[in-house]
C-alpha positions in Angstrom: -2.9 -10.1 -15.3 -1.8 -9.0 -12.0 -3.9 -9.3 -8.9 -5.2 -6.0 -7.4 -5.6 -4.9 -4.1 -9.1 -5.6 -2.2 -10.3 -2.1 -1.0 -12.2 -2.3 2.7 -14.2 0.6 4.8 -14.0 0.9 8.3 -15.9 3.4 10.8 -14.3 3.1 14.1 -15.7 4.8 17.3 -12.1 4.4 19.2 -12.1 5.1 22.7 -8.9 4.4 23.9 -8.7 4.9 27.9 -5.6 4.4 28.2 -4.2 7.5 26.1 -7.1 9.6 26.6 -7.8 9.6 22.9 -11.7 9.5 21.6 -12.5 9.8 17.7 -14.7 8.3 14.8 -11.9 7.4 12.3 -13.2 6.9 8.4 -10.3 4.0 7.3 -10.0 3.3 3.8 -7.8 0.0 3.8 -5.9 -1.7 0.7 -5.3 -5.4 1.4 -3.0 -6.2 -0.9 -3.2 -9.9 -2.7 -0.2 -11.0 -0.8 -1.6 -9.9 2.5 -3.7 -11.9 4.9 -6.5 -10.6 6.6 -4.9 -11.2 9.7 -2.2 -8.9 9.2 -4.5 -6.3 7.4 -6.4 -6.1 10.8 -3.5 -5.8 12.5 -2.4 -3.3 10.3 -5.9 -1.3 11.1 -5.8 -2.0 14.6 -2.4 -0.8 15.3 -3.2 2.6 13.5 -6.2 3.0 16.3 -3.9 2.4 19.4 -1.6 4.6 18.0 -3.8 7.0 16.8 -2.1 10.3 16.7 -1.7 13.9 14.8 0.4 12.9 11.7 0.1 9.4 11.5 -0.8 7.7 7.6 -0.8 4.2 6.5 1.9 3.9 4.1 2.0 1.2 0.8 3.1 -1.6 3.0 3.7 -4.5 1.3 3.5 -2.7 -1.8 6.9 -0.6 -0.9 9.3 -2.8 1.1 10.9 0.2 2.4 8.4 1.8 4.2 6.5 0.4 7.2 2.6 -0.4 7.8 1.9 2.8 9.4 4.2 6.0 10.5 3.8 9.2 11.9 5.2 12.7 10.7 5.7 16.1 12.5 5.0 19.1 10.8 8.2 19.1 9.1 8.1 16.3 7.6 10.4 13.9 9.9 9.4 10.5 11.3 7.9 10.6 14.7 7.2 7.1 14.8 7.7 4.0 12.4 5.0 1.2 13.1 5.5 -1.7 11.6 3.2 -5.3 11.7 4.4 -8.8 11.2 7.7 -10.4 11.5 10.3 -7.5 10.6 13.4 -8.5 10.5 16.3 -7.3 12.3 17.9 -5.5 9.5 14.7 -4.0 8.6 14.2 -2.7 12.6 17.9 -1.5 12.8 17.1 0.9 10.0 13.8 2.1 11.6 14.9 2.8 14.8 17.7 4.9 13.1 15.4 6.9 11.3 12.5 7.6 13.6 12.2 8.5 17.2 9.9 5.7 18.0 9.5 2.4 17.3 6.5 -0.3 18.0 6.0 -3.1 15.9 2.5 -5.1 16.3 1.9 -9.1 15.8 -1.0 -11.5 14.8 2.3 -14.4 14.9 3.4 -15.8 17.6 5.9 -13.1 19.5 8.7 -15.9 21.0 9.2 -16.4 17.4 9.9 -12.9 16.4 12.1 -12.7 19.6 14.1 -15.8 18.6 14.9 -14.1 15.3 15.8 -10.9 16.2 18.2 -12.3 19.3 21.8 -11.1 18.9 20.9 -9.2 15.8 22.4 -6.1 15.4 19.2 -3.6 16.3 19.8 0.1 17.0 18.2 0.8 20.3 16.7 -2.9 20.4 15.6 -2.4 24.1 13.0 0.7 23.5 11.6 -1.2 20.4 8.0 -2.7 22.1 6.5 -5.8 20.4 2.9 -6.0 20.9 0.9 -9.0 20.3 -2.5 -9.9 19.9 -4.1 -13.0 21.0 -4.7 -15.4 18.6 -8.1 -16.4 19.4 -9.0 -12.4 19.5 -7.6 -12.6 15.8 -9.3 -15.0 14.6 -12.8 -14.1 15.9 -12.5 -10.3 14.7 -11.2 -11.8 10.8 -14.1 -13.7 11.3 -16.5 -10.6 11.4 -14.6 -8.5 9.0 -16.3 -7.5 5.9 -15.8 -5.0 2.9 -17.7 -2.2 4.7 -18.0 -2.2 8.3 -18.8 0.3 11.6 -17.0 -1.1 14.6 -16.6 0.3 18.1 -13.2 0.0 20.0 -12.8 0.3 23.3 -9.4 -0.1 25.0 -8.4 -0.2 29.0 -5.5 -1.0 30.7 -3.8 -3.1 26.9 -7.4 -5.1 26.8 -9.1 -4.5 23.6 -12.9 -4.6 23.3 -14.7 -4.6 20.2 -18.2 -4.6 19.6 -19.2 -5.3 15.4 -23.2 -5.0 15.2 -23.8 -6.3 18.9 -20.7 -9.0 19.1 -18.3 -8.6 21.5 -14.5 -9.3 20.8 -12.5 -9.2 23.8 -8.4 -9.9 24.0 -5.4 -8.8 25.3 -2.5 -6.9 23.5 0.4 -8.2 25.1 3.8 -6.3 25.3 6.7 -8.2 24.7 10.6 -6.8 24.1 13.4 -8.0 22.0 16.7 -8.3 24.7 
């Protein structure tokens, strides 16, 4: 019998400074069985700081082809292609070709991710931002998470505060490039 995905609900009050952007998002979140929490949250967490019109999670894991989150434009073309984890270079060559924007966001340890995209072939490589979250910030917010949960997010100048039912989460989200 296979495994089936664990659904979780998320109410976010985002208030991300830096972009000007302020909304209550309602999140509906698959984790699929091969997914940790870690990079579920970072899946969720990446969707807030790059909240925009258009944006969706796609399958993820469940579709190899298609990245955590992206963004369409009215016409249907990708805007932006998020992706979380370790994506390999292949995997980043072909984003970057197909959307105008690419980010990809890490709860792993970013020097590794540089390593094993260095000298890959990676269609503009140098505009492609790696940010990465702390791993003690990681840990603490998994630590909290549960299957239905209202959160607050708060985010100035790349540091991230949380607040789950009175606990603060502070951390830093750390940009990093590939070259």
């Amino acid at each position: 019998m296979a495994l089936t995905a664990t659904i979780y609900l998320f109410t976010i009050e985002l208030a991300d400074v830096d972009r000007g952007c302020y909304e209550t998002l309602e999140l509906r979140v698959a984790q699929q069985p091969s997914e940790t929490l870690e990079y579920m949250m970072s899946r969720v967490l990446a969707y807030c700081l790059e909240y925009t019109e258009g944006i969706a999670f796609t399958q993820g894991v469940a579709a190899g082809d298609e990245p955590a989150i992206w963004v369409h434009d009215l016409t249907g073309r990708i805007v932006a292609w998020i992706d979380v984890g370790m994506p390999d270079a292949e995997r980043l060559h072909r984003a970057s070709k197909q959307a105008g924007r690419v980010a990809v966001y890490t709860h792993r340890n970013p020097e590794m991710l540089k390593q094993q995209l260095a000298g890959k072939r990676i269609h503009r490589a140098e505009d492609i931002p790696i940010y990465a979250f702390e791993y003690a910030f990681m840990a603490a917010l998994v630590a909290a998470v549960e299957r239905r949960m209202r959160l607050a997010l708060s985010v100035t100048e790349r540091q991230l505060y949380i607040d789950i039912a009175g606990t603060s989460i502070t951390g830093t989200l750390a940009e990093h490039r590939i070259g």
